[in-house]
C-alpha positions, 0 to 999 in steps of 0.5 A: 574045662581045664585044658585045650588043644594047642597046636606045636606049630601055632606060630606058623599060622598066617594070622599069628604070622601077622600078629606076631609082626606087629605086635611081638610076643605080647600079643602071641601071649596075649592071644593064648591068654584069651583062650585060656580065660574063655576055656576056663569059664566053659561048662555044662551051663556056659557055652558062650565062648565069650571073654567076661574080664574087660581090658583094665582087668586083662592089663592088670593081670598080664602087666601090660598097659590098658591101651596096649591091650585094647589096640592088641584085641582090636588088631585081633578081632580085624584078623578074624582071631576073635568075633565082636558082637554087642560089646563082647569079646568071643571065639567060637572057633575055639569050640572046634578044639573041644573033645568029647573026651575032655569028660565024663559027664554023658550031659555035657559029651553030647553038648560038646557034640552038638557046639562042634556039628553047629560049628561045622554047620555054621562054616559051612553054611557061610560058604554056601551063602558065599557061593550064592550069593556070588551066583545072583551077582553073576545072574545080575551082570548078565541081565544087565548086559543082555538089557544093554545089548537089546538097547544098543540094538534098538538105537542101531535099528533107528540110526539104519533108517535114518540112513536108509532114509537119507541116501540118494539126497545130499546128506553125507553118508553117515557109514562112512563114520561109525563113530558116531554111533559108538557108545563111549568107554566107561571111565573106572574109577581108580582104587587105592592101593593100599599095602598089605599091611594096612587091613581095618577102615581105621588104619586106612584113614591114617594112612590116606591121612598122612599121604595127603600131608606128603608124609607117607607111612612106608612100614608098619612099625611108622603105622604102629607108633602112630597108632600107639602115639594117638592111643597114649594122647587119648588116655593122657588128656582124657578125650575120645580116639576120634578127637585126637585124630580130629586135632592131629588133622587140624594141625597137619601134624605127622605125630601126636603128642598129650602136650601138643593138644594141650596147647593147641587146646589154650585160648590164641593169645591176641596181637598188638593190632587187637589190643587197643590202648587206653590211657589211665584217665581222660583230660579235657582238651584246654580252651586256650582262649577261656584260659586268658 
């Protein structure tokens, strides 16, 4: 395919609103720079919508650092801009933008056709689920409610006869505290407030992370350099995201630095009192008395 449609106002776009503020340009650039790579490689026989060039090639050819580029795609896939399934990258949104007039090939039209209905089915059919699945959870509360009712009628159905059963004795009249049978409030369990600009399970984690050290991330450019800083040490000193997170952690620290872990990587040089001396010979003690 040699072209598609772009919109004059794109950059309005919610989620291109939220890319561009955490990423700038590079990733406005490097969203449409996708796009292009997947329309390239659409034809009659490849429908797949799929990027096939991975970060490295993707950061040589747009002169961009490779971690960039992966924590870029990342932010992208969160915001639902691009689907990750079985390590590929793909955008079947994109087949929306196709057009029956972009060729002449009657074969290829009525496939365009049909990415276009499977498309509209597609979202259609998530809604659908959506709203069904929203009706059996409704359905599931209001069973569970009527089931608590007929339990709470039946526990008051006994303690009534055995009200029944005390007056005219000396036991105090039990309506006088209707407390007493008074099922206890449910006690919520607080969520955490997250800002709005934290979205993936990964950002929450640092972000819990440096609330629980007392040093709170206030904006997204404070999330971003950590996140940028975490990125630069793992492809520095050659270990997993997962590891650095893990030492940055250990160490209670707010950043992290490709120094800082090699360090903390060294063997802890021992004490005085662990260093026991040894003299460089022995001599036996003189018996005074032999010696006269």
């Amino acid at each position: 395919m040699d072209w598609f449609k772009h919109d004059a106002n794109a950059s309005r776009d919610t989620k291109l609103k939220k890319l561009i503020m955490r990423h700038g340009m590079a990733g406005y650039g490097l969203y449409f720079y996708c796009l292009e790579l997947i329309t390239d490689k659409i034809n009659i026989n490849n429908l797949t919508f799929a990027i096939e060039d991975d970060a490295e090639i993707i950061a040589d050819n747009t002169k961009m650092h490779q971690g960039d580029v992966e924590i870029i795609m990342r932010y992208m896939v969160e915001l639902g801009l691009f689907e990750a399934s079985d390590g590929a990258i793909t955008c079947f949104k994109l087949a929306k933008r196709l057009n029956q007039s972009m060729t002449s090939n009657t074969e290829f039209r009525k496939k365009i056709k049909a990415v276009n209905h499977d498309a509209v089915m597609t979202v259609s059919d998530s809604v659908m689920q959506e709203e069904e699945e929203e009706l059996e959870l409704e359905l599931e509360l209001e069973k569970e409610k009527r089931k608590n009712q007929a339990a709470e009628g039946s526990a008051l159905s006994v303690c009534d006869d055995l009200i029944d059963g005390l007056k005219g004795s000396d036991q105090p009249d039990l309506h006088q505290s209707p407390e007493v049978f008074k099922k206890p409030k449910a006690v919520k369990e607080a969520k955490p407030n997250y800002p709005a600009w934290v979205i993936s399970d990964y950002h929450k984690e640092l972000f819990d992370y440096r609330k629980q050290i007392k040093k709170p991330l206030k904006t997204v450019a404070g999330l971003d350099g950590l996140e940028k800083s975490i990125m630069a040490t793992a492809v520095a000193v050659r270990i997993s995201i997962d590891d650095v997170i893990k030492v940055l952690k250990e160490n209670e620290w707010q950043t992290i630095k490709p120094d800082w872990v090699q360090n903390s990587m060294l063997p802890t040089p021992k004490t005085a009192a662990d260093i026991q001396y040894k003299p460089p010979f022995s001599r036996d003690p003189v018996d005074t008395k032999k010696a006269w």
